[in-house]
N, C-alpha and C positions, 0 to 999 in steps of 0.2 A: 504494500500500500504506500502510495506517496504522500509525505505531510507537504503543507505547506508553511511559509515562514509563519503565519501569523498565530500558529496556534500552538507554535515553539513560544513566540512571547508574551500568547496568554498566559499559559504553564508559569514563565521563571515571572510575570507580575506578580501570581498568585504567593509564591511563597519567600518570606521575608528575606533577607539576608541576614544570617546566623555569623558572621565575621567579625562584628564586635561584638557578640557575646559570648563566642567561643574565645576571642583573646583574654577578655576579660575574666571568664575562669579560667583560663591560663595561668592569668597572673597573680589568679590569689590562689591557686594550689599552688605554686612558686612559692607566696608570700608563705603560708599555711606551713609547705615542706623545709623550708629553712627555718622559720622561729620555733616552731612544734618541736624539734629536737636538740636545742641551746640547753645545755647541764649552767647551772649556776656553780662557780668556783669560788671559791676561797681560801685565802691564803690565812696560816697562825700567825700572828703578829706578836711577838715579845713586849711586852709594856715592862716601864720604866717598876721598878719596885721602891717605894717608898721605906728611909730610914725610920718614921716613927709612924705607928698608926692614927696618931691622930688628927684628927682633919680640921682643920681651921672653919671655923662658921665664920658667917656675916654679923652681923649688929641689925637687927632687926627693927630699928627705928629708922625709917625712910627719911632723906630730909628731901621739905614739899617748894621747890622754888618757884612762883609765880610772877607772871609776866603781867600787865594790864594793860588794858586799853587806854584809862583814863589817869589822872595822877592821882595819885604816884602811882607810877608804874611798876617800882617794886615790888616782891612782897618774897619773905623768907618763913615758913611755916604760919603762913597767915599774918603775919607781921608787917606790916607795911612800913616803908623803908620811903622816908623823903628824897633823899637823892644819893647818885651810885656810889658817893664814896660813903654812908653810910652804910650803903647793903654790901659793899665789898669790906 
């Protein structure tokens, strides 16, 4: 039987072109295949050994320095400070 041209390109209208979406699962079993099998390493690091066990704490009263918009603009734990060489 002889076709003619035109019902070859009924035929290749009708069905999508699969080319970017086969590349596109390409490239994420690519992606998939190389991260999927990454081991996490780690290396033992020697830390420094301290001479005494005892560990130095902080001082646990904050000191609160504030700035102002208005005057004075100092202020040292709430304490308002007329000008900078009294607050320094």
């Amino acid at each position: 039987m002889i076709t003619t041209g035109n019902n070859r390109w009924q035929d290749d209208e009708l069905s999508p072109d699969l080319t970017p979406l086969l590349d596109i699962i390409f490239i994420v079993m690519v992606f998939l295949l190389l991260t999927a099998s990454v081991k996490i390493k780690s290396l033992n690091v020697d830390l420094p050994q301290t001479e005494t066990q005892i560990l130095q704490t902080t001082s646990a009263d904050p000191i609160t320095i504030n700035l102002l918009a208005s005057e004075p603009h100092w202020a040292l734990d709430g304490n308002q400070q007329k000008s900078w060489e009294a607050f320094s």
